[in-house]
Backbone atoms as SQL, in Angstrom:
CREATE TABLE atoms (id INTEGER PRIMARY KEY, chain TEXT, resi INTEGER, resn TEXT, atom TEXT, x REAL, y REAL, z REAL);
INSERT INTO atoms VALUES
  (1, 'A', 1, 'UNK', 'N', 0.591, -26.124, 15.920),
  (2, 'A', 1, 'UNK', 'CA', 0.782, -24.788, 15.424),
  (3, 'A', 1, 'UNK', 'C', 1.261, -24.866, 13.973),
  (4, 'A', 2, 'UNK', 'N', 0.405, -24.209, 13.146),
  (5, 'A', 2, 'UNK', 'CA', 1.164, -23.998, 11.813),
  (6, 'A', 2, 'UNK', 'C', 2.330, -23.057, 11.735),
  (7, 'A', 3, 'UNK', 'N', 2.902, -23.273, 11.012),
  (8, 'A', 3, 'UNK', 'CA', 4.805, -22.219, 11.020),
  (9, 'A', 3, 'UNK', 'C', 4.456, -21.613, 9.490),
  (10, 'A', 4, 'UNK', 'N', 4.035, -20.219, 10.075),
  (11, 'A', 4, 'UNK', 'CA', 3.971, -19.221, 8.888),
  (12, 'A', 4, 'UNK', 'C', 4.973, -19.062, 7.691),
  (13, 'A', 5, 'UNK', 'N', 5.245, -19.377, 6.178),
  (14, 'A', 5, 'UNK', 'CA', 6.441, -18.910, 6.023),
  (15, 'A', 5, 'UNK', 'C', 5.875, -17.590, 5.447),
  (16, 'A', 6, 'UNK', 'N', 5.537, -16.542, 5.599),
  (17, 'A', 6, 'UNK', 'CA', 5.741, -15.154, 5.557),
  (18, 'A', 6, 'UNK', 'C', 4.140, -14.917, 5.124),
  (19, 'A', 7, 'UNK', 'N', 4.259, -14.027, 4.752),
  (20, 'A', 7, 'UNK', 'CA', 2.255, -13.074, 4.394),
  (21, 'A', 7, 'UNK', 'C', 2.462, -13.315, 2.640),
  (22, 'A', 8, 'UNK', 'N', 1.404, -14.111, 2.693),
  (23, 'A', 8, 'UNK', 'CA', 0.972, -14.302, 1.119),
  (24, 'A', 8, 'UNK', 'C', 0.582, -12.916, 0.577),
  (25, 'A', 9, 'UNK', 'N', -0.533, -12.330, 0.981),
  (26, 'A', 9, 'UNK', 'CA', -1.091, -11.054, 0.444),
  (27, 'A', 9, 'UNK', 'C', -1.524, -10.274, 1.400),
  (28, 'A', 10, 'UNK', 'N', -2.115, -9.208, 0.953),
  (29, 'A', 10, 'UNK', 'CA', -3.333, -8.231, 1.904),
  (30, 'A', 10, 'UNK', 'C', -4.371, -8.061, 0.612),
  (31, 'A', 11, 'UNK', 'N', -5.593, -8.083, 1.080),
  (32, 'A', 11, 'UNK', 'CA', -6.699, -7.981, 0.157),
  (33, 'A', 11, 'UNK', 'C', -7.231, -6.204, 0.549),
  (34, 'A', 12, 'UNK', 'N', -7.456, -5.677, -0.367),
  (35, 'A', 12, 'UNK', 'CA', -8.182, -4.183, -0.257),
  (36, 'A', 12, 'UNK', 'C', -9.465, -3.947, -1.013),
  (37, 'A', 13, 'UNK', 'N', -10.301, -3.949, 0.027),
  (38, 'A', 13, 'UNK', 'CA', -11.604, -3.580, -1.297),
  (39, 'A', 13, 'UNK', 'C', -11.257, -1.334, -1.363),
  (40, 'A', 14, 'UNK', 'N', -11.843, -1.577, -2.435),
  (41, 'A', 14, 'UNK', 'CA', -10.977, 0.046, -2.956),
  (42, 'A', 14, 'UNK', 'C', -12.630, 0.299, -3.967),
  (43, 'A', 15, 'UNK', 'N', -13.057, 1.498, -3.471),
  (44, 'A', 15, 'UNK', 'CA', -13.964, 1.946, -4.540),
  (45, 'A', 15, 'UNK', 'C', -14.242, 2.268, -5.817),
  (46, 'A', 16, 'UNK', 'N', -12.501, 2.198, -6.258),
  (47, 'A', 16, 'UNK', 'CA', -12.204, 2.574, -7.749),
  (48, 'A', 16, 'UNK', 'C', -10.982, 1.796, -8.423),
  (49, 'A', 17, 'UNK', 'N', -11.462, 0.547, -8.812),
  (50, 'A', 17, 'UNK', 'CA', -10.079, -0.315, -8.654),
  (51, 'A', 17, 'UNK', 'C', -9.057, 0.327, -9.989),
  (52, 'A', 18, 'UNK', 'N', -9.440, 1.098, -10.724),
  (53, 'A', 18, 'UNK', 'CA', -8.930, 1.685, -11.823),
  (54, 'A', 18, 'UNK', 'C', -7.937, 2.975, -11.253),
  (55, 'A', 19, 'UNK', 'N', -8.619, 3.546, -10.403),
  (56, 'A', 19, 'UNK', 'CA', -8.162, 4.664, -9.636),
  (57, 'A', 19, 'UNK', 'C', -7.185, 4.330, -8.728),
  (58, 'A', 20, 'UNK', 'N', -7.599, 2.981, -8.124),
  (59, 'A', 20, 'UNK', 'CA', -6.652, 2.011, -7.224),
  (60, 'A', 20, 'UNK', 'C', -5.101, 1.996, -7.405),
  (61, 'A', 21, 'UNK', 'N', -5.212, 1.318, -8.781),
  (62, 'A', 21, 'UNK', 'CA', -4.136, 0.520, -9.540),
  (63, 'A', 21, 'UNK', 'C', -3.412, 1.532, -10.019),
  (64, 'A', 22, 'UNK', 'N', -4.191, 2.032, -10.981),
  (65, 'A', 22, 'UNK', 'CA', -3.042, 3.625, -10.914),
  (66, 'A', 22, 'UNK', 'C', -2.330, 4.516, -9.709),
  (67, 'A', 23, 'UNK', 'N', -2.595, 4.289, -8.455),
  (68, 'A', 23, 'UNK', 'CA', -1.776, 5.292, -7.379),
  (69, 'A', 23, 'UNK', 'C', -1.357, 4.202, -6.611),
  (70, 'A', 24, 'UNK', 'N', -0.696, 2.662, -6.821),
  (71, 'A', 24, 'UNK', 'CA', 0.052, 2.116, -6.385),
  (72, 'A', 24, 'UNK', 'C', 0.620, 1.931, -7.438),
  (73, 'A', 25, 'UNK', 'N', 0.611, 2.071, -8.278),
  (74, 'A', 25, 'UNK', 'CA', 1.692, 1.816, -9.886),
  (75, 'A', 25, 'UNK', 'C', 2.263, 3.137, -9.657),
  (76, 'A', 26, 'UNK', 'N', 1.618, 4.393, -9.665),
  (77, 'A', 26, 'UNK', 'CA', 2.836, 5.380, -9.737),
  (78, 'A', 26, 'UNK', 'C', 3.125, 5.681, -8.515),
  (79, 'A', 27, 'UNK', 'N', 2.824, 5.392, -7.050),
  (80, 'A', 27, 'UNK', 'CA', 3.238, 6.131, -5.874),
  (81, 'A', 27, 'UNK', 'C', 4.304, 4.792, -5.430),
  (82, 'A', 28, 'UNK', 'N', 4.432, 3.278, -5.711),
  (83, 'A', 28, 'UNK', 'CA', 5.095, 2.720, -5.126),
  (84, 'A', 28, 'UNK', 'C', 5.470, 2.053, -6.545),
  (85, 'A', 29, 'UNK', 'N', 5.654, 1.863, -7.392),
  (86, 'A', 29, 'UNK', 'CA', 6.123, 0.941, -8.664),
  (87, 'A', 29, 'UNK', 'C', 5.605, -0.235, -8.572),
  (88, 'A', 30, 'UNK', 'N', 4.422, -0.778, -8.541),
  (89, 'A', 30, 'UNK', 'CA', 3.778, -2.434, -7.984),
  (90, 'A', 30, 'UNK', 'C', 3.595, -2.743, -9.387),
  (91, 'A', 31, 'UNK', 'N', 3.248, -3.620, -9.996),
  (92, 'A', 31, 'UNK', 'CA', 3.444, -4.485, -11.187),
  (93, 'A', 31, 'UNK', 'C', 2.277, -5.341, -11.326),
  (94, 'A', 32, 'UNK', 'N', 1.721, -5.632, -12.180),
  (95, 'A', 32, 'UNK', 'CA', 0.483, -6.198, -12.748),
  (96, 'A', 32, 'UNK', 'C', 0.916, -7.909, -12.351),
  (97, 'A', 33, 'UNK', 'N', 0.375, -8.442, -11.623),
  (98, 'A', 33, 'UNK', 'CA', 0.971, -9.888, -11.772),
  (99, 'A', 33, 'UNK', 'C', -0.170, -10.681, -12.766),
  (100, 'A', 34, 'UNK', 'N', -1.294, -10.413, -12.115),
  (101, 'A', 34, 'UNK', 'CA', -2.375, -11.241, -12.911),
  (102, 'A', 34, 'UNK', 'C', -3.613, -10.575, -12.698),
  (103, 'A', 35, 'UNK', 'N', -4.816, -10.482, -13.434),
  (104, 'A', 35, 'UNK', 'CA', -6.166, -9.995, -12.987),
  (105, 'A', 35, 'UNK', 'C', -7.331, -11.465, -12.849),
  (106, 'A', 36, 'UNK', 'N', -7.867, -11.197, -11.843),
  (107, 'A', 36, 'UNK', 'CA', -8.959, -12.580, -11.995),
  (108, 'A', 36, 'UNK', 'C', -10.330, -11.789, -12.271),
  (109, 'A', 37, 'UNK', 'N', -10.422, -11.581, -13.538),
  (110, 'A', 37, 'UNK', 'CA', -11.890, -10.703, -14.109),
  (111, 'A', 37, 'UNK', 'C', -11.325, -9.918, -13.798),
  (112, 'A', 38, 'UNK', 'N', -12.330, -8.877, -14.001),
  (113, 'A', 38, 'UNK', 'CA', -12.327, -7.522, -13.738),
  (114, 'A', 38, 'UNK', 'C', -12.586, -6.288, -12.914),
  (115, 'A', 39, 'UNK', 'N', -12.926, -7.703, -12.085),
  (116, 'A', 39, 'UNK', 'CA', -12.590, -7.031, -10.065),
  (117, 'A', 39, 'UNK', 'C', -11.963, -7.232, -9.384),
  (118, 'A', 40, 'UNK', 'N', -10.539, -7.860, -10.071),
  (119, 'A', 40, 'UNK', 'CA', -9.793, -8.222, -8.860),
  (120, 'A', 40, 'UNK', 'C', -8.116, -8.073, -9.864),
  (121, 'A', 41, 'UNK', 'N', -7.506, -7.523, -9.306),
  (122, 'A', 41, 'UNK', 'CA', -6.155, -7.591, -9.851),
  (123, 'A', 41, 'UNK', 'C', -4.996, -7.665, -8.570),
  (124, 'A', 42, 'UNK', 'N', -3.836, -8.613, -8.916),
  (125, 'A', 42, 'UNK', 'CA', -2.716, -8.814, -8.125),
  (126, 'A', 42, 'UNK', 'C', -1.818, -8.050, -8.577),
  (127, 'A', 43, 'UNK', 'N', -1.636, -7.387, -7.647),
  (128, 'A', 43, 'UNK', 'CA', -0.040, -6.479, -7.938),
  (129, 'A', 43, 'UNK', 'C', 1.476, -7.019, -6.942),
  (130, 'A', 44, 'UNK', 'N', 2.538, -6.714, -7.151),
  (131, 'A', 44, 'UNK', 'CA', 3.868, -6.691, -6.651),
  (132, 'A', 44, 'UNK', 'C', 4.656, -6.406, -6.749),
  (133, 'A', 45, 'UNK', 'N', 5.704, -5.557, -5.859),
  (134, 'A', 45, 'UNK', 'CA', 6.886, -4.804, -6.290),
  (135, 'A', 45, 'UNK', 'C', 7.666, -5.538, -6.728),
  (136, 'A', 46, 'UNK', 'N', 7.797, -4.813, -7.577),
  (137, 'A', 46, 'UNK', 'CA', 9.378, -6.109, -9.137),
  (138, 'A', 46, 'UNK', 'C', 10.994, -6.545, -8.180),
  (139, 'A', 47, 'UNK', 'N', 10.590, -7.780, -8.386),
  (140, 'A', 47, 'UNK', 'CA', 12.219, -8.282, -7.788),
  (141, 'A', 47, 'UNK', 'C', 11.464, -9.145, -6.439),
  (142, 'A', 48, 'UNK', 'N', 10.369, -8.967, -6.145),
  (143, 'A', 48, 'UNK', 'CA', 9.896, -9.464, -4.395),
  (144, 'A', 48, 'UNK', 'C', 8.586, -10.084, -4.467),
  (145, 'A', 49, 'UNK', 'N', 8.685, -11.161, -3.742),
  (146, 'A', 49, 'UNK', 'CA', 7.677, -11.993, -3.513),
  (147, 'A', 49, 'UNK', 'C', 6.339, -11.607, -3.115),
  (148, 'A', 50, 'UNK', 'N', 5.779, -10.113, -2.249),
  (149, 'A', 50, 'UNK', 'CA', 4.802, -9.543, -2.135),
  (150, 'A', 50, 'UNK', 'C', 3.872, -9.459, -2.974),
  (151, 'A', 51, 'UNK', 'N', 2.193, -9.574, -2.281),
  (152, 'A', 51, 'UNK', 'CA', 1.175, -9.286, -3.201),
  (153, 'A', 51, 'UNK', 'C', 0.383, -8.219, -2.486),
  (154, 'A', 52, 'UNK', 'N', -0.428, -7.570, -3.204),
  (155, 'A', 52, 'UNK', 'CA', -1.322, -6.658, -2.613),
  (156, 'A', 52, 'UNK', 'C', -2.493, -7.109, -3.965),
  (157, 'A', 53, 'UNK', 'N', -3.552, -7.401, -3.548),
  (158, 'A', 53, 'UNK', 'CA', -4.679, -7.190, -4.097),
  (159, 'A', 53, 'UNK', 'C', -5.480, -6.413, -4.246),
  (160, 'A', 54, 'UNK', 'N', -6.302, -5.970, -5.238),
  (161, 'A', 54, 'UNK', 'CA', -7.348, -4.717, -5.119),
  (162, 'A', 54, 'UNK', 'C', -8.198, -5.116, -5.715),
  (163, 'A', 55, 'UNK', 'N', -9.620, -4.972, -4.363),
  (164, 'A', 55, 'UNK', 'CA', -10.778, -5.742, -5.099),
  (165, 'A', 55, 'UNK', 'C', -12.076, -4.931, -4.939),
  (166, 'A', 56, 'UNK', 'N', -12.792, -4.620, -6.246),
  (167, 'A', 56, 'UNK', 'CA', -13.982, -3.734, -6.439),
  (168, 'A', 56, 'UNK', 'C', -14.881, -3.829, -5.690),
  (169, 'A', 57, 'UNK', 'N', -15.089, -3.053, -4.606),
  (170, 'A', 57, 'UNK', 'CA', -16.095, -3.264, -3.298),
  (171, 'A', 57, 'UNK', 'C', -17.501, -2.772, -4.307),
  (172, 'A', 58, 'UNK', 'N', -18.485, -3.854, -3.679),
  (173, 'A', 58, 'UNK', 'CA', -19.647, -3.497, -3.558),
  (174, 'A', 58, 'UNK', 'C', -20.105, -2.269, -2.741),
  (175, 'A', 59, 'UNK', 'N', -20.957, -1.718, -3.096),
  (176, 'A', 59, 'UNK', 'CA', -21.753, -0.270, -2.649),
  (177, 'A', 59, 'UNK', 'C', -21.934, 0.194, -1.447),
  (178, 'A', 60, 'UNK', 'N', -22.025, -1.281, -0.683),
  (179, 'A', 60, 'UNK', 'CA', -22.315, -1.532, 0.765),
  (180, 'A', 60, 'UNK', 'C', -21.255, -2.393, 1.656),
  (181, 'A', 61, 'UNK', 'N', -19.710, -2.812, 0.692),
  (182, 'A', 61, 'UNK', 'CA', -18.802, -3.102, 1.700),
  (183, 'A', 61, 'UNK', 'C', -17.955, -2.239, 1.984),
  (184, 'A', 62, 'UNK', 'N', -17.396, -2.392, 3.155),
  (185, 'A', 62, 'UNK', 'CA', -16.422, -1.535, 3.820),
  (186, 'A', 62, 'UNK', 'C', -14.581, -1.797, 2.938),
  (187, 'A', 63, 'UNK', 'N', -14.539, -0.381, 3.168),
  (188, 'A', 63, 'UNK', 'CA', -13.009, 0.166, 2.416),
  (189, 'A', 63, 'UNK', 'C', -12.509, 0.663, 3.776),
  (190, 'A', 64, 'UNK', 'N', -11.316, 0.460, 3.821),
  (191, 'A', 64, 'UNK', 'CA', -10.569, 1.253, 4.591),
  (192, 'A', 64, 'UNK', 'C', -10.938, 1.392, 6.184),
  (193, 'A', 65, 'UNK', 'N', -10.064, 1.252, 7.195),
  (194, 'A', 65, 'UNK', 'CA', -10.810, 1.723, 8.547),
  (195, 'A', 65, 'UNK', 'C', -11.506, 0.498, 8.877),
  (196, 'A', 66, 'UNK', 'N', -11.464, -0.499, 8.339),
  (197, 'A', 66, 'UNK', 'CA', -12.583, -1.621, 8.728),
  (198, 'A', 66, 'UNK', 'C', -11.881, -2.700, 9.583),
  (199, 'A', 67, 'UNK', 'N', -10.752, -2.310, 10.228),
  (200, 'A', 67, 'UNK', 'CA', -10.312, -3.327, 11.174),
  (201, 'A', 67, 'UNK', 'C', -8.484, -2.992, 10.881),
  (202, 'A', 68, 'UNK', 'N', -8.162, -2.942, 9.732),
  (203, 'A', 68, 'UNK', 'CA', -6.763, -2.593, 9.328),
  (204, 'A', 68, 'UNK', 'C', -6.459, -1.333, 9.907),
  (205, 'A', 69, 'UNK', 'N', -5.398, -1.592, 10.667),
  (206, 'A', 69, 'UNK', 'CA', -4.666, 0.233, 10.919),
  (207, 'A', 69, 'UNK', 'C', -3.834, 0.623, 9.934),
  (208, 'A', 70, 'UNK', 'N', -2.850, -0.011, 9.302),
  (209, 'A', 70, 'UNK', 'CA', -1.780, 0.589, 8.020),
  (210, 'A', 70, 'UNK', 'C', -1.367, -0.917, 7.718),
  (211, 'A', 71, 'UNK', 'N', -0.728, -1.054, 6.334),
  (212, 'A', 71, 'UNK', 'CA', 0.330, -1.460, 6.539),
  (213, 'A', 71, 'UNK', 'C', 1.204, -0.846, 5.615),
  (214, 'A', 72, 'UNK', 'N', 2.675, -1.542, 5.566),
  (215, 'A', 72, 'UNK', 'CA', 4.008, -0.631, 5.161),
  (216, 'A', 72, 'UNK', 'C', 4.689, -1.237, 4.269),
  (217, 'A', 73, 'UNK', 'N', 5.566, -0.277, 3.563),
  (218, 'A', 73, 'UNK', 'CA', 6.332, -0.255, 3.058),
  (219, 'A', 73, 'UNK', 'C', 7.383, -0.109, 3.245),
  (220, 'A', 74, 'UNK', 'N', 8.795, -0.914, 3.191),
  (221, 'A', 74, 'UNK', 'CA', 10.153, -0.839, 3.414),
  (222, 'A', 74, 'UNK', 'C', 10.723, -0.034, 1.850),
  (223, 'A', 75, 'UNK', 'N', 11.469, 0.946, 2.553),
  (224, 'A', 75, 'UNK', 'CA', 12.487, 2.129, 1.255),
  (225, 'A', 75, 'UNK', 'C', 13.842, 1.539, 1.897),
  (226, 'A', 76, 'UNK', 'N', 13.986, 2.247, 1.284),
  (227, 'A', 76, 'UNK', 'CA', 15.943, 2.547, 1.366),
  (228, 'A', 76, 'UNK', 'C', 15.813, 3.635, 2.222),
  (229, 'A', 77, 'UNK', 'N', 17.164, 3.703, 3.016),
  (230, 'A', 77, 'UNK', 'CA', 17.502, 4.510, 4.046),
  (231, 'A', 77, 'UNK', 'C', 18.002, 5.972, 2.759),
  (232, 'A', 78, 'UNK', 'N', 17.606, 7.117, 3.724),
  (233, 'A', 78, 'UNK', 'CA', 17.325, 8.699, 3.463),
  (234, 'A', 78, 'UNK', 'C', 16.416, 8.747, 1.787),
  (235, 'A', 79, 'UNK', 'N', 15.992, 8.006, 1.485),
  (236, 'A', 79, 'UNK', 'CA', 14.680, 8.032, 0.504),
  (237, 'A', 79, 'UNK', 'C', 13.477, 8.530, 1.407),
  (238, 'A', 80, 'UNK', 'N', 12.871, 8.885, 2.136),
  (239, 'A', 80, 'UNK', 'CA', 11.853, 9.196, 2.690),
  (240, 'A', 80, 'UNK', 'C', 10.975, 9.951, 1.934),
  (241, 'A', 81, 'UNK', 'N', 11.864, 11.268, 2.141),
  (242, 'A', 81, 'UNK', 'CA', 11.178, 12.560, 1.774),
  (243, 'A', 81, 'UNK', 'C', 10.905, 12.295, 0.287),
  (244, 'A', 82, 'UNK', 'N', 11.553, 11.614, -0.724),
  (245, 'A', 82, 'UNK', 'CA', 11.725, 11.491, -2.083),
  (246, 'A', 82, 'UNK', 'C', 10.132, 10.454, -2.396),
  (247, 'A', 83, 'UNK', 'N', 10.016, 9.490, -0.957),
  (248, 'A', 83, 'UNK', 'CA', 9.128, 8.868, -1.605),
  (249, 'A', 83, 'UNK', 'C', 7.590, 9.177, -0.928),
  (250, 'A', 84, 'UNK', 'N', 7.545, 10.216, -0.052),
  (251, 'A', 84, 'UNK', 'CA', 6.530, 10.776, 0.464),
  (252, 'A', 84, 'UNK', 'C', 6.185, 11.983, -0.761),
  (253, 'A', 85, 'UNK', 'N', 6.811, 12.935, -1.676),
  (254, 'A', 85, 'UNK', 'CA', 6.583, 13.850, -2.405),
  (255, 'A', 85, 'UNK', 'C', 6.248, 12.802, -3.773),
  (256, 'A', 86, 'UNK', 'N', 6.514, 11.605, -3.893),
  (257, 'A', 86, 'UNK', 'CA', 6.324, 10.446, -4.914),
  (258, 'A', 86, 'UNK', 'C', 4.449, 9.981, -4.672),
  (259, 'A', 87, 'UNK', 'N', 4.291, 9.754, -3.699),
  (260, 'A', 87, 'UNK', 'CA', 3.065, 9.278, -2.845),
  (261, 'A', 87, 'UNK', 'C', 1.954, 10.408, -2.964),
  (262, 'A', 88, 'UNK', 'N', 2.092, 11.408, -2.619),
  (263, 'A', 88, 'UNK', 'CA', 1.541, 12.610, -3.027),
  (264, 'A', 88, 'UNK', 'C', 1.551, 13.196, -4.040),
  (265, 'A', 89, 'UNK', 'N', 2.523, 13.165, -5.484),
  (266, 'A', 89, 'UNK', 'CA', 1.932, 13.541, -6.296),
  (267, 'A', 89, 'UNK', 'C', 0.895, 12.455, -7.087),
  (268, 'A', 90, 'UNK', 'N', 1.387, 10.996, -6.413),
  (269, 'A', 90, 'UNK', 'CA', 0.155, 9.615, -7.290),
  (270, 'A', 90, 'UNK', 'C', -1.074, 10.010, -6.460),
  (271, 'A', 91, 'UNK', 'N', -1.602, 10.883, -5.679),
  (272, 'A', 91, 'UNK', 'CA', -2.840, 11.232, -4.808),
  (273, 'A', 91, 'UNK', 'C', -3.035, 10.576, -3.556),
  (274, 'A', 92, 'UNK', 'N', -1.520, 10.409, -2.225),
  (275, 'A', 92, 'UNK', 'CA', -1.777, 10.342, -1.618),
  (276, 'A', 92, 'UNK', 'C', -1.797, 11.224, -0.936),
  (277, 'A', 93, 'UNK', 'N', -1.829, 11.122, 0.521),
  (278, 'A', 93, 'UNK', 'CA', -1.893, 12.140, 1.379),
  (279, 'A', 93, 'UNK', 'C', -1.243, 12.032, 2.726),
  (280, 'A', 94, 'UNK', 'N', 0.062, 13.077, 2.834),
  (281, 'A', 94, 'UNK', 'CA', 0.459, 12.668, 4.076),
  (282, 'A', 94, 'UNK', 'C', -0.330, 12.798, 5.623),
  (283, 'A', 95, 'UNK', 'N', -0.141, 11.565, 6.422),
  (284, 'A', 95, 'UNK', 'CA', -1.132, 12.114, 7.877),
  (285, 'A', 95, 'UNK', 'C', -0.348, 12.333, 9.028),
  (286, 'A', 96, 'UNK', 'N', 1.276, 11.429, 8.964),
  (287, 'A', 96, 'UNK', 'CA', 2.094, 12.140, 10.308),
  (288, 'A', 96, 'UNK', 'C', 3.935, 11.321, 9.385),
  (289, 'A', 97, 'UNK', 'N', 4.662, 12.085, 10.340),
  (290, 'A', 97, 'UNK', 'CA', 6.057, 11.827, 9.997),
  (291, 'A', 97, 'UNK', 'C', 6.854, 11.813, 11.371),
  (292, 'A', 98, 'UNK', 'N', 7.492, 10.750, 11.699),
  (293, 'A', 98, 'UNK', 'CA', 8.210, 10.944, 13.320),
  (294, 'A', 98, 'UNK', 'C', 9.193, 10.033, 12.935),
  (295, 'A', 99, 'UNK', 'N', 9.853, 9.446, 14.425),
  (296, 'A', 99, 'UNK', 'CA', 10.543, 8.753, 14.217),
  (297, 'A', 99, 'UNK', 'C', 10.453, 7.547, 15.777),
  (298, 'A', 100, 'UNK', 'N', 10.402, 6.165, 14.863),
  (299, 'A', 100, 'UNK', 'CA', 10.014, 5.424, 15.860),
  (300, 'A', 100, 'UNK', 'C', 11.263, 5.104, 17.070),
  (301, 'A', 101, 'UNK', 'N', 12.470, 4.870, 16.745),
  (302, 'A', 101, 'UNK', 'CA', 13.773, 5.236, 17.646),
  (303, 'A', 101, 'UNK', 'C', 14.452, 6.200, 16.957),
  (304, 'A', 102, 'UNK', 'N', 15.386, 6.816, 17.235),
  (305, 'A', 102, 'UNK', 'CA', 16.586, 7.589, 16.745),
  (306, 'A', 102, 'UNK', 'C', 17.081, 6.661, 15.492),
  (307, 'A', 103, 'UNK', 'N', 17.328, 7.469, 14.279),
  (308, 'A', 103, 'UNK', 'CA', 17.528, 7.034, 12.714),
  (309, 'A', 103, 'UNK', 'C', 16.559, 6.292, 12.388),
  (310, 'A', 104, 'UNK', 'N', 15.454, 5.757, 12.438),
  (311, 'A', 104, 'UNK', 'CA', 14.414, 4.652, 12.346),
  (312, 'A', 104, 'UNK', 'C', 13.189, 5.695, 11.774),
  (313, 'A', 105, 'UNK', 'N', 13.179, 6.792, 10.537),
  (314, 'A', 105, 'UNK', 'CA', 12.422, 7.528, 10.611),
  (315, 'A', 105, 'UNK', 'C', 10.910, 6.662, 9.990),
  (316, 'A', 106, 'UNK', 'N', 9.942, 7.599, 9.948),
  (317, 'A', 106, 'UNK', 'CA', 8.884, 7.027, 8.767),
  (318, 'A', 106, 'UNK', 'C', 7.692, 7.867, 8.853),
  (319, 'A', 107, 'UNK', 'N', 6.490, 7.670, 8.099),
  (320, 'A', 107, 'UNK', 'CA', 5.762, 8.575, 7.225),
  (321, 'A', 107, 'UNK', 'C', 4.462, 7.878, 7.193),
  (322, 'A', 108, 'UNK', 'N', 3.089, 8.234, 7.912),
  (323, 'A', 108, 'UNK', 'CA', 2.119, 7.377, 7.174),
  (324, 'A', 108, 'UNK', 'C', 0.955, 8.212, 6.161),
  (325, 'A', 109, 'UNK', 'N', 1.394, 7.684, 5.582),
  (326, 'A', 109, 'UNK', 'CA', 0.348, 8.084, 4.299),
  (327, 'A', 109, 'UNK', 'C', -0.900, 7.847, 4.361),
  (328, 'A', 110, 'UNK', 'N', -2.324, 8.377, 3.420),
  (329, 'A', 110, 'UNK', 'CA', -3.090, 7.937, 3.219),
  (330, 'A', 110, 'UNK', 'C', -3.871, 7.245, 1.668),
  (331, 'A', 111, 'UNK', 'N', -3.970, 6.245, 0.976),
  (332, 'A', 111, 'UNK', 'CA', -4.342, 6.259, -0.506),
  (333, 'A', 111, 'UNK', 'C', -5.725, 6.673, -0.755),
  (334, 'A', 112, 'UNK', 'N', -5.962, 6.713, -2.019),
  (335, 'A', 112, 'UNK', 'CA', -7.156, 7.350, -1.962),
  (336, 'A', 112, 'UNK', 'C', -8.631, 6.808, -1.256),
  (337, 'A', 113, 'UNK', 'N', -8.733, 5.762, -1.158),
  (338, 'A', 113, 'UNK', 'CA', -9.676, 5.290, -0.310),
  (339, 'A', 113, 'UNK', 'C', -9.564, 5.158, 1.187),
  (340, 'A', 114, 'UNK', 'N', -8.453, 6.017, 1.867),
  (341, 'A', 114, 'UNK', 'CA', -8.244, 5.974, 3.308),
  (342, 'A', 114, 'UNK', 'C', -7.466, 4.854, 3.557),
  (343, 'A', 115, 'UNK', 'N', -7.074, 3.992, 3.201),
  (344, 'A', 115, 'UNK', 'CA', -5.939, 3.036, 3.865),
  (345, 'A', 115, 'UNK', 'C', -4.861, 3.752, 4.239),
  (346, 'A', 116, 'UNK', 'N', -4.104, 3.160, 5.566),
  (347, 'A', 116, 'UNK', 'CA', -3.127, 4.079, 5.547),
  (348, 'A', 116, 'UNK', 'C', -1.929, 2.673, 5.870),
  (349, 'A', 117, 'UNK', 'N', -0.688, 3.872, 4.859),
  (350, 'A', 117, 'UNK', 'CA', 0.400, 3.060, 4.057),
  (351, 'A', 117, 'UNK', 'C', 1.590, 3.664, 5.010),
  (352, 'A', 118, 'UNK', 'N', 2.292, 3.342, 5.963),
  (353, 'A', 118, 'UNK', 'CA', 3.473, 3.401, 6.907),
  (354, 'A', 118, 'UNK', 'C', 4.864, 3.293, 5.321),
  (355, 'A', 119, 'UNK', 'N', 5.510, 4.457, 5.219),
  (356, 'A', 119, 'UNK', 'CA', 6.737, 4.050, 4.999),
  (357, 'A', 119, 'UNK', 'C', 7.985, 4.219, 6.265),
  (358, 'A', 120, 'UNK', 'N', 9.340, 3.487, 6.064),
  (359, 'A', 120, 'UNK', 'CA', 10.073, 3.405, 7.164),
  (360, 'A', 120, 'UNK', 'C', 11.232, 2.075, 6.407),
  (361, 'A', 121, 'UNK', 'N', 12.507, 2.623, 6.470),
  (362, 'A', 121, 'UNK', 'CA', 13.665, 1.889, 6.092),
  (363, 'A', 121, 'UNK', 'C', 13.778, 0.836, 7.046),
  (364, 'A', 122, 'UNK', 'N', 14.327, -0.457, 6.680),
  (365, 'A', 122, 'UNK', 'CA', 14.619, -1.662, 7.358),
  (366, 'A', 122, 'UNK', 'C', 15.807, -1.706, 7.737);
C-alpha cells in the first residue's frame, strides 16, 4: 500500500480558463503559482500547500458533472454567509445551505462551469 501524504491537486477542465481564474481569484483569494502555456495554470490559497488547476477543455471534453460531485473549501467558523455573498458576487451560484451536524454548517456552490464547491468550517 502506498501511504498518501495528502492531495497534490484537483485538475478542472473549465471552458473559459480566463473566466476560470478570475472567479477563483475573486470568490476564494487563490494565487497564481505557475502557468504551463497557456492552457494550464496552477493556483493556491496563500499561506497553504493546496493546488487547483485549470485546464482549457477542448470542444468535446467534459467540464463539470463528469464523475466529480464537489469539492470544498475550509472558512473560518461564522464566515459563511460573508463568503457565500463573496462567491456570488465572483459569479457563483448558490445550490443548497444546511447543516451537516449541529454547528457544522455549509453551503454548496456552483462556479461558472458547474463544478460544485462545498464551503463548511473545520
Amino acid at each position: 500500500m502506498i501511504k498518501a501524504r495528502g492531495l497534490k491537486h484537483i485538475n478542472l477542465n473549465v471552458r473559459d480558463i480566463a473566466r476560470s481564474l478570475k472567479f477563483y481569484q475573486e470568490a476564494f483569494g487563490l494565487e497564481v503559482k505557475f502557468w504551463e502555456g497557456k492552457k494550464m495554470v496552477f493556483l493556491h490559497s496563500p499561506g497553504v500547500n493546496d493546488t487547483i488547476t485549470l485546464c482549457q477543455a477542448k470542444a468535446d471534453d467534459p467540464v463539470a458533472g463528469g464523475g466529480v460531485s464537489h469539492f470544498g473549501f475550509s472558512i473560518g467558523k461564522n464566515n459563511l454567509d460573508e463568503m457565500v455573498r463573496q462567491v456570488e458576487q465572483a459569479g457563483g451560484k448558490l445550490k443548497s445551505r444546511g447543516e451537516h451536524e449541529p454547528g457544522h454548517p455549509y453551503a454548496y456552490l456552483a462556479d461558472p462551469d458547474g463544478y460544485v464547491i462545498e464551503l463548511g468550517n473545520s
